[in-house]
C-alpha positions as CSV (number, residue, x, y, z in Angstrom):
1,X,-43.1,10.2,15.3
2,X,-40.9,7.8,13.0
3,X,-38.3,6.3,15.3
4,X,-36.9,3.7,12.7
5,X,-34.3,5.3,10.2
6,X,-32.3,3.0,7.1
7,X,-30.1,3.9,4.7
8,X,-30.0,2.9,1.5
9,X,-27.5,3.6,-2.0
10,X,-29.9,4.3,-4.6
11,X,-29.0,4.1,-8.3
12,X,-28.8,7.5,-10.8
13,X,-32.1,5.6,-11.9
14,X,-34.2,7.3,-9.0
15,X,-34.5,10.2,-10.3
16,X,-37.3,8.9,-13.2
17,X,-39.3,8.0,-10.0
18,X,-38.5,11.2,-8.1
19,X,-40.2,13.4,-11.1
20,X,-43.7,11.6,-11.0
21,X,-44.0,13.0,-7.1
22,X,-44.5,15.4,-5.0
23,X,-41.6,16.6,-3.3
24,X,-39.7,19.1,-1.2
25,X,-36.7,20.1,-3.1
26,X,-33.2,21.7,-0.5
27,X,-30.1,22.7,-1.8
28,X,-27.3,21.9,0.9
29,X,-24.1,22.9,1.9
30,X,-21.9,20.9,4.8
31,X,-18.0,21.1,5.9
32,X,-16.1,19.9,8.6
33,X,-13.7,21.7,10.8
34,X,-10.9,20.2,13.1
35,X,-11.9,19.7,16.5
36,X,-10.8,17.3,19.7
37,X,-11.1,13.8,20.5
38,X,-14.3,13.4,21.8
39,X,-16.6,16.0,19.6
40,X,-17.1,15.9,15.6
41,X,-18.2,19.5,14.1
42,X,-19.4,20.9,11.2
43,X,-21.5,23.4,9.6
44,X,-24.2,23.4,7.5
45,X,-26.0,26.1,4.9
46,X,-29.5,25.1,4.1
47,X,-30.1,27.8,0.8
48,X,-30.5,30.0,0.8
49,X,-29.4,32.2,4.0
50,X,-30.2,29.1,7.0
51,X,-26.6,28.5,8.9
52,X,-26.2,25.5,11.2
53,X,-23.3,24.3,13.5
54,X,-23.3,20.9,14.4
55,X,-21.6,19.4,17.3
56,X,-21.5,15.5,17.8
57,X,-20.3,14.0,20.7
58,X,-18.9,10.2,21.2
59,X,-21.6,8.8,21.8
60,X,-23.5,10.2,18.7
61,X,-25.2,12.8,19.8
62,X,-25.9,15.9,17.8
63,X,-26.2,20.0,19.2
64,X,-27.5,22.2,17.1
65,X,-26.8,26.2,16.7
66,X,-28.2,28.2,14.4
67,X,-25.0,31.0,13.2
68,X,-24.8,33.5,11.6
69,X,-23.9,33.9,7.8
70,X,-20.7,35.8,9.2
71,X,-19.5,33.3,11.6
72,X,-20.6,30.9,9.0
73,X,-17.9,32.4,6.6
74,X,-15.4,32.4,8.9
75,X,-15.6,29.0,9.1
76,X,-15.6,28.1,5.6
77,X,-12.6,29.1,5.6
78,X,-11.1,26.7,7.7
79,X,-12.7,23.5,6.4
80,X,-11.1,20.0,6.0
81,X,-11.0,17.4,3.5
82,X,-13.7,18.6,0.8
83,X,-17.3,20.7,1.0
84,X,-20.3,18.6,0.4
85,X,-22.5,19.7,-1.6
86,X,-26.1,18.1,-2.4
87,X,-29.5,18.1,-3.0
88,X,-32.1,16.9,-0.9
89,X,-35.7,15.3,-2.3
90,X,-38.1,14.6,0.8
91,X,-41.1,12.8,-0.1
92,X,-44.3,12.0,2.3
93,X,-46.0,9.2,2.0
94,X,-48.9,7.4,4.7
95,X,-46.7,8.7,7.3
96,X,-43.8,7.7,5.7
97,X,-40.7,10.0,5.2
98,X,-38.0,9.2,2.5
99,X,-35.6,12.0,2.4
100,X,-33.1,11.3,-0.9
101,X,-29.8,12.7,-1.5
102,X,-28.3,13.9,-4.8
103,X,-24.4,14.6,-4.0
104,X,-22.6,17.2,-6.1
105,X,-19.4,18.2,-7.4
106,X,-16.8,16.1,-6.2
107,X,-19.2,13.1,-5.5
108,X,-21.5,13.6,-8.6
109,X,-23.3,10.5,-9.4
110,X,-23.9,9.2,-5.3
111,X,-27.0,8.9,-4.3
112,X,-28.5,8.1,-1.0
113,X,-31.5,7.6,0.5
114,X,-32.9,7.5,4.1
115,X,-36.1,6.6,5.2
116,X,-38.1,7.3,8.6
117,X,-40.5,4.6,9.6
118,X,-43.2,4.8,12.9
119,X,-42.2,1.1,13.9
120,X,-40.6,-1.9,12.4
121,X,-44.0,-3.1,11.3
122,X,-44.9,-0.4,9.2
123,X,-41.5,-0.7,7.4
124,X,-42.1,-4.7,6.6
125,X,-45.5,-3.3,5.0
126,X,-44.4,-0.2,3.2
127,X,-45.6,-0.8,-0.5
128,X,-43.0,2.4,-1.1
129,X,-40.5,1.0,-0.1
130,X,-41.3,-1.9,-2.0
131,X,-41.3,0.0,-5.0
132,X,-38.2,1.2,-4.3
133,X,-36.4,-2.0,-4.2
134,X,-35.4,-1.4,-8.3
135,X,-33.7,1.8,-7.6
136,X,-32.0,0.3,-4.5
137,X,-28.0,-1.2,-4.4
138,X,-27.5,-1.9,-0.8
139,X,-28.6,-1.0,2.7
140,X,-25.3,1.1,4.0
141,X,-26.8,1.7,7.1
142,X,-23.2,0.5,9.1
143,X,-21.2,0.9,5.9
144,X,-19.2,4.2,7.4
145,X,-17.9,5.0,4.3
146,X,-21.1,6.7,3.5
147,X,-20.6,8.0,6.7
148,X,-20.7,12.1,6.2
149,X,-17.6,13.1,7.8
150,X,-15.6,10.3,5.6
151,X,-17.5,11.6,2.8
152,X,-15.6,14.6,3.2
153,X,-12.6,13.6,4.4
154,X,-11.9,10.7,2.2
155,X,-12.1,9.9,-1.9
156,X,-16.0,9.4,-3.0
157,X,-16.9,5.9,-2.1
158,X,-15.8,2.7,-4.1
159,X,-17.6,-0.7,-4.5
160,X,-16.4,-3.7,-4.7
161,X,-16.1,-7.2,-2.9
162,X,-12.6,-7.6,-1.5
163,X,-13.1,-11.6,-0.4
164,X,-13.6,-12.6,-4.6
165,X,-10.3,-9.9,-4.9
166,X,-8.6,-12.5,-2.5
167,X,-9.9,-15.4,-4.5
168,X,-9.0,-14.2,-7.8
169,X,-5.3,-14.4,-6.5
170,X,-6.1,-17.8,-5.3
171,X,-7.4,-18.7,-8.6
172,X,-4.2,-17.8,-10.4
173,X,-1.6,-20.5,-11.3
174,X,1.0,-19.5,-8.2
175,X,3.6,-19.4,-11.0
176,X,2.0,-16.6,-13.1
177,X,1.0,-14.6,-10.1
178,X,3.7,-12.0,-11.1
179,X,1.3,-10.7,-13.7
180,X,-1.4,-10.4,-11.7
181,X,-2.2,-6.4,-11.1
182,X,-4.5,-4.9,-8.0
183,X,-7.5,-3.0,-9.5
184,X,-6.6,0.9,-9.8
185,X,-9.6,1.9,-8.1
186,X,-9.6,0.3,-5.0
187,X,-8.9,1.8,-1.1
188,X,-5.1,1.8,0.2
189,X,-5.5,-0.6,3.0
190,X,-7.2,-3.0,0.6
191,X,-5.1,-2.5,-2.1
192,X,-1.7,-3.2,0.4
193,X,-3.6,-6.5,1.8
194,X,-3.6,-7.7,-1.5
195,X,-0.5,-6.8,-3.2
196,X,1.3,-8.5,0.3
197,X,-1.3,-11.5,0.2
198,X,-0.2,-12.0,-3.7
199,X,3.8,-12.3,-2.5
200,X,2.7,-14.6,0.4
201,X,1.7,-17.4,-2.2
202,X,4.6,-16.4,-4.7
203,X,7.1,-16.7,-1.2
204,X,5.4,-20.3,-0.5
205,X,5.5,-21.4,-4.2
206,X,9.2,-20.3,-4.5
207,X,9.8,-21.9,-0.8
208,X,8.3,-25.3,-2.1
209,X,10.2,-25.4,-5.4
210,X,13.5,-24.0,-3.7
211,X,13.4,-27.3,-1.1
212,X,12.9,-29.5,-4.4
213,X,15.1,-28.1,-6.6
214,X,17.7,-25.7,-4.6
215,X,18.0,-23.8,-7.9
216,X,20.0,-20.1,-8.3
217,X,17.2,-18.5,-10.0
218,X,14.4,-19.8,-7.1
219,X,16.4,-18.3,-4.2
220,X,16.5,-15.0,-5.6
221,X,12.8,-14.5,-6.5
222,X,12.8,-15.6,-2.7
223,X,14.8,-13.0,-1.5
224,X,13.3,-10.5,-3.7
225,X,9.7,-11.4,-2.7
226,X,11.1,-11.2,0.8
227,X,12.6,-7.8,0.9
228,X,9.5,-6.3,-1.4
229,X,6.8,-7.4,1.1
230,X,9.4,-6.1,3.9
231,X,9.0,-2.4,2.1
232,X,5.8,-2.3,2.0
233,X,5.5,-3.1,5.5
234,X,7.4,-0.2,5.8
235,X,6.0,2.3,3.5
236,X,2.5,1.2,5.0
237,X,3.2,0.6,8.7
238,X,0.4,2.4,9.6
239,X,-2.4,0.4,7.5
240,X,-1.5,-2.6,10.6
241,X,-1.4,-3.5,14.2
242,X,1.8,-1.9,15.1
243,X,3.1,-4.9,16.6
244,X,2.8,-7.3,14.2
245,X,4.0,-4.6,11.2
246,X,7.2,-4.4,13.3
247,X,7.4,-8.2,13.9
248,X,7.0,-9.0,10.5
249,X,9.2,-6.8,9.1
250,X,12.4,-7.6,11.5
251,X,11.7,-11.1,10.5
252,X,11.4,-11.0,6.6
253,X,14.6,-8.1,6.9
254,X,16.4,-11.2,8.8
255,X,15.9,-13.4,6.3
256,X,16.8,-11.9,3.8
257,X,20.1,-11.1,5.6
258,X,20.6,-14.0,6.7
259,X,20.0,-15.8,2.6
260,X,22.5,-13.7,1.4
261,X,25.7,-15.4,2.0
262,X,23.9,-18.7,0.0
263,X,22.9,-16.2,-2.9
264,X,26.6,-15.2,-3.2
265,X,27.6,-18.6,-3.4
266,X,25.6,-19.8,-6.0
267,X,27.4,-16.8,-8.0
268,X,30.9,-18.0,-7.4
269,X,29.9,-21.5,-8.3
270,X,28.4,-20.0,-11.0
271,X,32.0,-17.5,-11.8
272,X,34.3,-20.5,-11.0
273,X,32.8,-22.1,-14.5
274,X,34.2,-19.4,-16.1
275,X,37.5,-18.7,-15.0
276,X,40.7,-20.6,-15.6
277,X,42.6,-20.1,-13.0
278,X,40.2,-21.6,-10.3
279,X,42.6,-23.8,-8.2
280,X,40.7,-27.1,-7.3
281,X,40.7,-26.7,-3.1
282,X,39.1,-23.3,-4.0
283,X,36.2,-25.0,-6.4
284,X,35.6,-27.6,-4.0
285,X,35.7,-25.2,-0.6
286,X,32.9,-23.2,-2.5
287,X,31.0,-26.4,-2.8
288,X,31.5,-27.6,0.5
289,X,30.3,-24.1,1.9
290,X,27.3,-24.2,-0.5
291,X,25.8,-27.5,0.3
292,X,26.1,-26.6,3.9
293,X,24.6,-22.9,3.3
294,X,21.8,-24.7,1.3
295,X,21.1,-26.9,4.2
296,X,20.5,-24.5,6.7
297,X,18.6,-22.2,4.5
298,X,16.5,-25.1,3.5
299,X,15.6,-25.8,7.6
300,X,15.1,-22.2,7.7
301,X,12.3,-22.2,5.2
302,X,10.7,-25.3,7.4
303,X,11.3,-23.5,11.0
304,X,8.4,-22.7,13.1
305,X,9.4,-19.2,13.0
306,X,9.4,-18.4,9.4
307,X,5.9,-20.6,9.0
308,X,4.5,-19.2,11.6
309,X,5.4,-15.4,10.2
310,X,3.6,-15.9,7.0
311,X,0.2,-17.2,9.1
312,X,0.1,-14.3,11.3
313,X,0.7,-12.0,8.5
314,X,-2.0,-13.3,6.6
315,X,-4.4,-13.0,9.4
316,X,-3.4,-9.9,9.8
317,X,-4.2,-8.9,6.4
318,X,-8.0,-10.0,7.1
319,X,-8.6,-7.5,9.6
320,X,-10.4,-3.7,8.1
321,X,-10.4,-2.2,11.4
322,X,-8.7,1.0,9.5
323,X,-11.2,3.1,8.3
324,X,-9.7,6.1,6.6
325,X,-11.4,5.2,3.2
326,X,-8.2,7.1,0.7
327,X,-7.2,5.5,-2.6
328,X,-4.7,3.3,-3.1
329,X,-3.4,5.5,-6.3
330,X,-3.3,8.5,-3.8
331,X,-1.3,6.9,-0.9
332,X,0.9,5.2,-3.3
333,X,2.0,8.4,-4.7
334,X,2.5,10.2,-1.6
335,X,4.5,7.2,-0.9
336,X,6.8,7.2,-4.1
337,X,6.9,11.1,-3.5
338,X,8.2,11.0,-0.1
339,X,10.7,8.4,-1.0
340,X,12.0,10.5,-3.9
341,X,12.3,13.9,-1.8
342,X,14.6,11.9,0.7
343,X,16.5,10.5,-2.1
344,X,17.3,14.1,-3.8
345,X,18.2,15.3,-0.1
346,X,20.8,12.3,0.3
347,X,21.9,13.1,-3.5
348,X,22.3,16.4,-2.7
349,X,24.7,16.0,0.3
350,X,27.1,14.0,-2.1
351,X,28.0,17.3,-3.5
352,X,30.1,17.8,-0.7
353,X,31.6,14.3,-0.6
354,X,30.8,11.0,0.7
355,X,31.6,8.0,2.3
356,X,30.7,4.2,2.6
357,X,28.2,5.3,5.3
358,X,26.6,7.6,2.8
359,X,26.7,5.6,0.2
360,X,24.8,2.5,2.2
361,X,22.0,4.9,2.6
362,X,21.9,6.0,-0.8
363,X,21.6,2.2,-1.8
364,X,18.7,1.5,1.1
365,X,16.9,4.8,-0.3
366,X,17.0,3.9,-4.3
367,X,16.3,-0.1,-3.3
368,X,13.5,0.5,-1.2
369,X,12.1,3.1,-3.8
370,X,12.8,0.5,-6.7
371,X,11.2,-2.3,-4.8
372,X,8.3,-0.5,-4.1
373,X,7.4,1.0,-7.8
374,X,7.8,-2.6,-9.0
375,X,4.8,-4.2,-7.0
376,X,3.1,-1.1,-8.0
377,X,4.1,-0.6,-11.3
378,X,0.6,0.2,-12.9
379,X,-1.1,2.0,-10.1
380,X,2.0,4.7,-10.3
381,X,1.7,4.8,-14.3
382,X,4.0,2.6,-16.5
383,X,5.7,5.3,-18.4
384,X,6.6,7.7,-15.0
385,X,7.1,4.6,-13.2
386,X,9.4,3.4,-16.0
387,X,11.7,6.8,-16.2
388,X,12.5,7.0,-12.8
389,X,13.4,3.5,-12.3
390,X,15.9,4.2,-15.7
391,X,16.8,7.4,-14.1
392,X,17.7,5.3,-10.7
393,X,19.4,2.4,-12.6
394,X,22.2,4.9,-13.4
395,X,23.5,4.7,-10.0
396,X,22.3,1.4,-8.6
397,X,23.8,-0.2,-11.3
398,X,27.4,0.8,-10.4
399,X,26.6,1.1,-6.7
400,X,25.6,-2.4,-6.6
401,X,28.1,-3.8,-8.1
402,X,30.9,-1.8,-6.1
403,X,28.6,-3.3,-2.9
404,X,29.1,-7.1,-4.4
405,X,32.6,-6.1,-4.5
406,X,32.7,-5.3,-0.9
407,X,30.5,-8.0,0.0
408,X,33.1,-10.7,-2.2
409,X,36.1,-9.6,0.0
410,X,33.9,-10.0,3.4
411,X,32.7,-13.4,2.7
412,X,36.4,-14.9,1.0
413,X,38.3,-13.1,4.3
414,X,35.3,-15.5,6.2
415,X,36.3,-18.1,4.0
416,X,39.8,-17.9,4.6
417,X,39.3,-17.7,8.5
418,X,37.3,-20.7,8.5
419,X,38.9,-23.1,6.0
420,X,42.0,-25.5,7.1
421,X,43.7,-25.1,3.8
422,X,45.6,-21.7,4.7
423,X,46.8,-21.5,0.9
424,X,43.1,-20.9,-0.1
425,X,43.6,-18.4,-3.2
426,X,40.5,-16.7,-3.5
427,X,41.9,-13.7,-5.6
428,X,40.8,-15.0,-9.3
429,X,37.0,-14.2,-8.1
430,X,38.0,-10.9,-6.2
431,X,37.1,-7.6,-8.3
432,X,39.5,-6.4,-10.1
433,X,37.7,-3.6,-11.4
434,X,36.6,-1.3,-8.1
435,X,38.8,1.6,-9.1
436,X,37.0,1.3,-12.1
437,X,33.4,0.9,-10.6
438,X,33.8,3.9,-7.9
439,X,34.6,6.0,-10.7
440,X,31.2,4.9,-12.4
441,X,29.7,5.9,-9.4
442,X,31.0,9.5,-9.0
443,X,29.8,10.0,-12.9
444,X,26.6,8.4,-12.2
445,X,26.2,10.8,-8.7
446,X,27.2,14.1,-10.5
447,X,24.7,13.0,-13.7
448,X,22.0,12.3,-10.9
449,X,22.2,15.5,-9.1
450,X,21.1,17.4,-12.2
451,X,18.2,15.4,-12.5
452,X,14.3,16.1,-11.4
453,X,12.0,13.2,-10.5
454,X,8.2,13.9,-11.3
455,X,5.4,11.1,-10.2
């Protein structure tokens, strides 16, 4: 009796050794149904009329049931993920078995082989197996992904070697890592580690050069790297530990918050320039406030908190203890699709009228969704990617500027509170133009409600 079993991937190649013996040749059919916790089940069809049910428990071990073809259609009928379908090449040689698997359909061009030895000995000796090293890719014997039930459950298996994934980030000039694109064909979980793992190092570049320069343009990349890894923290809670997704993300929403006020300062500095009728103790209030701000966002960057969120997140994108093996392209779809379909509902209710409420939630919806089809640009498709971000730039366009509005008169009543000039005239850098702006937005809402997203 052979009590030692391996598994091996085998290369299309196999087949030009398969020809030359003398085989037994099975055509199989296999499908899953859903059952409990503790028991797996599926059915198999050996062609052309032998009908199996196979129940596996925890522990791994298998009951078998011969059905009937009528039960056995029944069930079909009720199968999840995707039917295997495959051949099956056994081969006998000196008490060797090597049973190899030619998969069908949907997984077309897998092959797999497993062989039965009587002892470990006779496997370290087998000249067949010996032979067979050419044909051979890798032993998969824990790799679960060739496990049966993910093969029909999950996309058909994808190779490649996610640590030289991570170093080819590493590799990049930190500066330039905003061209860097994750591989299309890749697994979700993957895919998410390194798309967060690529705006860690942009976050600690732009954290460096932001304490060395305290530049305009450096804090917003900041704060835009910050609230993109945030979303897709979000959008992909369940790819992590629960508690650290929900750490993470309360932190990196905080500090975003919590940058803003500098971010608006930099652009009244920047609006003072331009404007006449800037009164000096205005001008020099702003800078005041501004070196302070810079300051304390500075320490920020340097606090034990903030340094110690971007180790633990890091760590945390190490870990593959998820094991649901679906494509990155897939998941990110579903993503972007769920997204839009809440969208269209909020858009929808603005028929009826709407409020500041309402009109924050529209914002969160279209930011999230535009922060999350720019870090996966490619993966969505450029040119769908590209018409519903033009589509959405109708309305964020005039509903973020009627927010900056809002936000000026919030932070200059703050000012005004806090300052001991009470003559501080903040009015020249007040909007002038909100009547204006929240009648761009009811355009922009009617024009959007007669629109259809497609991803």
């Amino acid at each position: 009796m052979n009590k030692i079993q391996r598994k091996f991937l085998m290369s299309a190649d196999i087949q030009r050794w398969l020809k030359k013996q003398i085989l037994r040749l099975e055509k199989i059919e296999q499908f899953y149904i859903k059952s409990n916790r503790d028991t797996t089940c599926y059915y198999l069809k050996h062609f052309p009329n032998t009908y199996t049910k196979v129940m596996t428990d925890k522990e791994g071990k298998e009951e078998l049931l011969t059905v009937t073809e009528e039960e056995y259609t029944v069930q079909r009928k009720n199968y999840i993920g995707k039917k295997i379908a495959k051949k099956s090449y056994t081969v006998s040689i000196d008490g060797e078995t090597f049973v190899f698997f030619e998969y069908l359909k949907k997984l077309k061009g897998l092959y797999v082989l497993v062989a039965y030895f009587k002892d470990a000995k006779s496997m370290r000796d087998s000249e067949t197996l010996q032979t067979l090293q050419t044909f051979i890719l890798k032993e998969i014997d824990k790799d679960e992904k060739y496990d049966h039930r993910s093969l029909a459950l999950y996309v058909k298996p994808m190779e490649y070697d996610l640590g030289k994934l991570f170093e080819n980030i590493d590799a990049f000039e930190a500066a330039n890592l905003f061209f860097w694109q994750v591989p299309g064909r890749i697994y979700v979980r993957d895919g998410v580690a390194l798309i967060v793992y690529k705006n860690l190092r942009l976050i600690n570049y732009y954290k460096v050069n932001y304490q060395q320069k305290h530049l305009s343009a450096t804090l917003h990349r900041l704060r835009v790297l910050l609230r993109r890894t945030a979303t897709i923290l979000e959008t992909f809670s369940e790819l992590f530990n629960p508690k650290i997704q929900h750490y993470c993300t309360n932190l990196l929403l905080r500090y975003h918050e919590e940058t803003k006020l500098l971010r608006y300062l930099y652009f009244f500095g920047e609006l003072s320039t331009t404007r006449e009728n800037i009164k000096l103790s205005l001008f020099s209030e702003l800078k005041s406030l501004t070196s302070q701000e810079e300051q304390a966002v500075a320490q920020m960057f340097l606090s034990q908190p903030f340094i110690h969120l971007i180790q633990i997140l890091k760590r945390e994108l190490y870990e593959q203890e998820y094991q649901q093996y679906n494509s990155l392209k897939k998941e990110v779809k579903k993503a972007v699709k769920k997204r839009l379909k809440l969208f269209e509902m909020l858009l929808a209710q603005t028929k009826e009228g709407y409020d500041e409420e309402m009109l924050e939630q529209l914002y969160t919806s279209m930011d999230s969704l535009q922060t999350l089809m720019e870090d996966f640009f490619h993966i969505i498709g450029e040119k769908e990617a590209q018409m519903i971000i033009d589509e959405l730039n109708i309305l964020l366009k005039p509903l973020r500027e009627y927010r900056n509005c809002k936000e000026r008169a919030i932070i200059f009543s703050y000012m005004k509170e806090q300052s001991e000039n009470s003559t501080l005239d903040t009015d020249p850098l007040l909007c002038e133009n909100i009547d204006a702006v929240e009648e761009k937005i009811e355009n922009a809402l009617k024009l959007l409600r007669t629109s259809k997203f497609y991803i």
